[in-house]
Each structure stands twice: as C-alpha cells, then as structure tokens.
C-alpha positions, 0 to 999 in steps of 0.5 A: 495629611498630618504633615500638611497640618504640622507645616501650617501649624508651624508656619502660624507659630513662626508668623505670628511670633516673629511679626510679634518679636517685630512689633516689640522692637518697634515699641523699643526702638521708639521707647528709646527717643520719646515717650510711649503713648496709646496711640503710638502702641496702637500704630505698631501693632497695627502695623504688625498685623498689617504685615502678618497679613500682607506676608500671608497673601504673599505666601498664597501667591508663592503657592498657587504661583508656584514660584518656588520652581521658577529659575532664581531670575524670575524668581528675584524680578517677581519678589522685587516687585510683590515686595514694593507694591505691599510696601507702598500699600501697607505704608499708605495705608499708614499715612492714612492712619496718621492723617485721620487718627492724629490729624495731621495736615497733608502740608504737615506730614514728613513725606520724606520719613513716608519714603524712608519706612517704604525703605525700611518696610520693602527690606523687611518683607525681602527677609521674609521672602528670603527666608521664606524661599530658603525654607522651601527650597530646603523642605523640596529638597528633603521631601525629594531625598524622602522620596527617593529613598522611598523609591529605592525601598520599593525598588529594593522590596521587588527585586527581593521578592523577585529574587526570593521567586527563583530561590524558593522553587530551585530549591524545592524542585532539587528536593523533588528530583531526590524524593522522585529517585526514592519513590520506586527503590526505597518508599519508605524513606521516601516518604520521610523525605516527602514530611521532611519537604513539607516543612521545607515547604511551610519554611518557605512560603512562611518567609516569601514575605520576609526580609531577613530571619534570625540565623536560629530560623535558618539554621532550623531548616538547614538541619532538616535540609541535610537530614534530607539530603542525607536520606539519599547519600547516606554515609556520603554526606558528613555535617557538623554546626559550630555555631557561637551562641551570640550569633543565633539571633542575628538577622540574614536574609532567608534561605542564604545559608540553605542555599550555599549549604545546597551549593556546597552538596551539589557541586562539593560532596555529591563529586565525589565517590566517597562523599565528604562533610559540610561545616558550618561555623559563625562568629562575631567579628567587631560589628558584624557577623562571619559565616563560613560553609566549608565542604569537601571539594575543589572549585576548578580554575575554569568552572563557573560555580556561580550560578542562580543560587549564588548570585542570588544571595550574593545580591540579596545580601547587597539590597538589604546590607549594602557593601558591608556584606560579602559573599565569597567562594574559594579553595582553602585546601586542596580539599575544602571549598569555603562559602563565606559572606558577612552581615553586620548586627543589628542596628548596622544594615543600610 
C-alpha cells in the first residue's frame, strides 16, 4: 500500500513540475518576441493545465488498458493515435479560447499556426508518452527482479529448513543409539549422557528456526557433544580447539561444524581400535573465515564418505553463502582426514 502511494506521489511531483517547467518555457520563449500580457499568461497556463489533465486520462487509459504488456507495434499504433486525437482536442479547444477570449474572426484566425501547435502539441505528448512507457517498463522490470529474488529467498528458506529436518534427528538418533548401549552396562553414566542429550536437544530445536549462529554457539554444543561421545570411548576419543578469538562471532550455519565433528567420530576415530584425536582450528583468511576438523583416519580411494550429514552441510553452506563457501574432505597424511570448508564475514554472504 505505502508503495502504491510513493508511486502516485511521485508521479503528481513529476506532472505537476514538469508540465509547470512547461509553462515557463512558453512564457519565455514569447517573452522573447513580444510583450507578455494577461491575457497571453492566462492561455499558457491554461494550456499547461489542459495537457496536465489530458496526460492524466492518457495514464488512466495505459493502466486499465494495460498497455504497457502489449507488443512494441500495438503499443506505437495505439499511442500514435491517443496522441493525435488529444492534440486536436486540446489545440481546438484553444482556438475556441482565441475566438471567444480575443474575438477573433474565423477569417482572421492563422489556421496554418492552428496546425503547426497540433504538431508541436502531438511531439510533446510522444515525449511524455515515451517517457511514461520507459519508466514502466523499467519499474516491471525491477519489481520482476524483486520478485524473483523474493522467490529465491523463500525457495531457499524451505530447502534450509527441509534440510535442517534431516540433520537434526540424525543427530540425535546417533546420540541415542550410544545412551541405549549405557543403559544396562553403566546407568550411571548413562544418565550423564541423557542431561547431556537434553542440551543437545534444546540447541537444537533453539536453532530449527534459524539461519546461521555465531560459531561461539556452535562450538558450545560441540564441546558438550564430544564430552558425550567420549562417555562411551573413553580414552579412545582425544579433542583439542584452537580457536582464533576473532572467529567466535562469525555467523555459520547450525550444526555444521557438529556435523563434520560427528563425520569425523563415525568414520574416523571409532575405525580404529586405538581411537585418535579431533582438532578443530579457525582462522581469518582475508575476507572469510577457515575452519579445519582434522581427525585420526584414512578416507579409502573407493569409500563414499559423503553421506547425508555432509551433503547436507555442503548444500546449506551453498543456500546461505553461495559459491564462496566451500566444503571439502581429504587425506592430509597417511593418518589425518582434514574436514575444512570456509564462510565469508559478515556483510560478505550472498
């Protein structure tokens, strides 16, 4: 609604200036080869506010005609004629202004001076109607790429949140399957780990609405995720953070590095009979901001070690940072997997 009234706000502003800028003109252009009378004042600002109106009913009849989405030919033969016919019209009722207001005889009136302003008023109102065209078809334009982008955004948002939808209980039914493992061998602990789920647990439904977190938020959780994990490995499960501290507040998209940390126990550590350790270290390269997960491990020529959790955050680091993020997974060592992918600071996502 606001929108609407900016547009008719501006489009008075511009008539009435512009047709007013006309008048002006006029009164120049005659000042420059005879005198300026009332009476002469009086027929160019009625002939400004004729055209202010008949280029009004002319903007009535491109909208209800909807002649702006008509093709450029029928669009030229319907303006052409609208064009003429207000000409005549507007300049005839002039000639009636001279006939009555200075009685001027038919024989006297300068019937060729009555063509030429038809002339003269017909290109004035082709401008206008040029002008007016050129202004719609750029304002279509724009409220098209508005509202393509709008779509995008919403398209995006549901794949997020469908994407979040699979995340969240993969998660969590792995973090069960260890609690249920506990249950009969050691309650104790068991019931450590089930507290520890519960704050898994509010994390994630706190962030099933959200787009992205401070990585600060993140690696909250992820601390209390390998505390969890290392319930049921034990010394098997070694962890270090190295965190640069002008990292912690920039914005990821949740559960990403949970995931890749989650990634790294599953197929990494809990392979091996002697366990190994998961660092995880950020730093600020230029304009973005690098996160390696390296864990104890060997990603086999012939696995597929992308599965649901990584696909995943591979294509919600894609929705909310476009092509500047990337996720990749690779053999550093003959020991060490390195889960790395990069975000740009804030101010730089798509």
């Amino acid at each position: 609604m606001s929108e609407i009234k900016n547009h008719n706000k501006a489009y008075w502003t511009c008539q009435i200036l512009g047709w007013g800028i006309y008048g002006l003109l006029n009164t120049v252009f005659l000042s420059a080869f005879q005198t300026i009378t009332a009476q002469n004042l009086g027929i160019i600002v009625f002939g400004s506010v004729q055209l202010l109106l008949w280029t009004h009913l002319l903007r009535t009849i491109f909208k209800k005609r909807h002649w702006v989405t008509l093709p450029l030919w029928k669009l030229f033969i319907r303006v052409l004629i609208a064009d003429l016919v207000i000409a005549i019209i507007s300049q005839s009722i002039q000639v009636f202004g001279y006939f009555y207001i200075d009685e001027i005889s038919f024989e006297q009136f300068r019937w060729k001076l009555y063509g030429i302003q038809i002339l003269n008023t017909n290109f004035i109102l082709w401008i206008w109607s040029l002008l007016y065209v050129i202004f719609h078809m750029f304002d279509i334009t724009k409220r098209g790429e508005r509202e393509k982008w709008e779509l995008q955004t919403a398209v995006k948002e549901a794949e997020l949140m469908a994407l979040k939808a699979q995340i969240n209980p993969h998660f969590l039914f792995n973090s069960l399957n260890n609690i249920r493992a506990l249950v009969i061998e050691n309650p104790e602990r068991a019931r450590d780990m089930i507290s520890k789920l519960s704050e898994l647990f509010r994390y994630a439904l706190q962030v099933s609405n959200t787009r992205s977190v401070s990585l600060k938020e993140e690696l909250a959780i992820v601390k209390n995720y390998l505390q969890l994990e290392a319930t049921q490995l034990e010394d098997r499960l070694r962890y270090r953070f190295d965190i640069a501290p002008e990292t912690r507040q920039v914005e990821i998209p949740p559960m990403t590095v949970q995931t890749l940390v989650e990634n790294a126990i599953r197929h990494g550590i809990a392979q091996h009979p002697d366990g190994g350790e998961i660092s995880i270290r950020t730093t600020l390269q230029q304009t973005v901001m690098v996160v390696c997960i390296v864990n104890t491990g060997q990603i086999k020529n012939n696995a597929t070690n992308d599965g649901i959790g990584l696909q995943n955050t591979r294509e919600r680091l894609r929705l909310l940072f476009g092509n500047t993020a990337q996720l990749t997974v690779e053999n550093i060592s003959q020991n060490q997997v390195c889960a790395k992918f990069q975000v740009p600071l804030t101010g730089q996502q798509t």
